[in-house]
C-alpha positions, 0 to 999 in steps of 0.5 A: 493312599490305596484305593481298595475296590468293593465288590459289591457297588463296583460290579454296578459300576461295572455294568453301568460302565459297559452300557455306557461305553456299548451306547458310545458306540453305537451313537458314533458309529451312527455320527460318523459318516466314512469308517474312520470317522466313525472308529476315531468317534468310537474311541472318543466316547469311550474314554469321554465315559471313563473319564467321566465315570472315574474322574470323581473317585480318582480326584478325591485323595487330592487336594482342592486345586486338583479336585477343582481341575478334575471338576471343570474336566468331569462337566465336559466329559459329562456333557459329552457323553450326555450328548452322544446318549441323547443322540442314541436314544432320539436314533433308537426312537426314530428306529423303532417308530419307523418299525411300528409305523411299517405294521399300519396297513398302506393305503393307495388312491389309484385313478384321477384326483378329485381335480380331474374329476371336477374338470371333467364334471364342469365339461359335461355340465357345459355341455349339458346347458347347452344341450338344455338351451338348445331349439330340438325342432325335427331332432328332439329325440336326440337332444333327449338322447344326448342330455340324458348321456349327459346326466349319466355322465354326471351321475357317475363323475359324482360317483367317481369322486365320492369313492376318490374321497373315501380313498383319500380320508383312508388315506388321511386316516393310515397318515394319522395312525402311522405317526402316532405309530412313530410317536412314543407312547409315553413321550406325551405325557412330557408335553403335560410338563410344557415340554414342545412336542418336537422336543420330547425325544430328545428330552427324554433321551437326555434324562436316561443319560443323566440318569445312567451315567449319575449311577456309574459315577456314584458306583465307582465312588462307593467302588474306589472309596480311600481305605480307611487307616488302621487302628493301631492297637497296642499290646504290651508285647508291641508296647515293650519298646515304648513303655518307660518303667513303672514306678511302684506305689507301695504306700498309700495316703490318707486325705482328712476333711475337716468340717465344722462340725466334726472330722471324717477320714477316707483311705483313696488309695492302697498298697498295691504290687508293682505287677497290678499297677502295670497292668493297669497302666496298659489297660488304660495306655491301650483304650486311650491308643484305641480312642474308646477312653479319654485320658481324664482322671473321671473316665481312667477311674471309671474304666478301671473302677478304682479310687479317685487316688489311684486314678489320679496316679495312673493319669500321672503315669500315662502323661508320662509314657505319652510324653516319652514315647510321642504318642498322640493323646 
């Protein structure tokens, strides 16, 4: 049976083919690790996306036990290369996060951490105490001395931590905004649906698969759809070989009815030449060929629009020229 292709639905195929194969290939290029890895991983995904897009047009004309083989092998195919898609568009996510992450300003804290700093602060007020604590007698002027350096010390020890705070809450701050940076800014709205967060990506990722490779499949079956057998329309030129000789009707019969009352008579048929009936014959032999005429007395006396005598004998006819010449009613 030929497979004619229809321009329009298979140019459709055609593009969703091609993008499939093109994310194939990136996303084992990106699998494979030494180049003939990723070459041999390459051409796995593009014939997994082949099959998978043609398997269904090309298993339709054949009968179940192929069409059910050709359906165990189109699942895998799909799975496949729903899973090579998914792992392009995770990497194609993860890529472009990492590029709108770079454009987030980076913070640094140069200097000492807020734990130095505390150790520090400790020692001074040690000291400090015992500064405090201390009999000045002939050298107060110096303890003074000493314990207001020591305050001082203080002071810019609490100075010195407040600004490492500020630092690191800017810090916390560019963390924050790089990864929702990172982040998809319409994967979110999967986690309204109970998806995880860490999951959202690759949801995501498999949805557009599924979507793109359902477009190519059903293309390519709108695309190579079987084409449909000819009507066989039969002239009288074609039908000379098949039509026996019409046998005139040259006389007519007359039916009365008879009823209690009294007797009408009706003529259903009249002298016709031999030249008009086989006419009429292969007007109703080329209906009934074309299937727009049932071979029934009623529907042969309405297309022709003749007595019910003439039709009957039409019909008598026609079940003969059928029954000679193989004809499907």
């Amino acid at each position: 049976m030929t497979m004619p292709m229809r321009p329009p639905p298979a140019l459709l195929a055609l593009a969703a083919t091609i993008t499939a194969a093109c994310l194939s290939i990136l996303a084992g290029w990106q699998r494979g690790g030494l180049f003939a890895e990723r070459v041999l991983l390459v051409c796995v995904g593009i014939v997994l996306v082949v099959a998978a897009h043609l398997l269904p047009a090309l298993c339709r004309p054949h009968g179940w036990r192929i069409r059910a083989l050709g359906l165990a092998l189109w699942i895998g195919c799909m799975t496949a290369t729903c899973y090579g898609h998914a792992v392009f568009f995770v990497m194609a996510e993860k890529h472009a996060g990492d590029f709108r992450a770079a454009v987030v300003p980076v913070v640094s804290v140069p200097g000492r951490n807020l734990a130095e700093i505390a150790n520090d602060r400790a020692s001074i007020v040690a000291r400090l105490a015992r500064v405090t604590e201390r009999k000045c007698g002939d050298r107060c002027a110096a303890v003074r001395i000493e314990h207001t350096t020591l305050d001082a010390k203080l002071v810019a020890l609490d100075a010195e931590s407040a600004e490492v705070m500020r630092r690191e809450l800017a810090l916390d701050r560019a963390d924050a905004e790089r990864a929702a940076a990172k982040a998809d800014p319409l994967a979110g709205l999967l986690t309204d649906f109970g998806v995880a967060a860490d999951r959202v990506d690759l949801v995501a990722g498999m949805a557009f698969a599924v979507v793109i490779e359902g477009v190519a499949c059903f293309c390519w079956l709108l695309a190579l759809r079987p084409a449909e057998a000819p009507v066989k329309t039969v002239t009288p030129a074609q039908d000379a070989s098949h039509v026996l000789p019409v046998t005139p009707v040259m006389r007519a019969s007359t039916l009365v009815a008879h009823s209690g009352n009294g007797t009408s008579g009706r003529q259903d048929a009249a002298t016709l030449p031999a030249g008009e009936q086989a006419d009429d014959l292969t007007r109703v032999l080329t209906a009934t060929c074309n299937g727009t005429l049932r071979g029934t007395v009623a529907e042969i006396r309405k297309h022709l629009g003749c007595s019910q005598a003439k039709a009957a004998t039409i019909r008598k006819q026609l079940a003969q020229q059928i029954q000679s010449s193989h004809l499907p009613t």
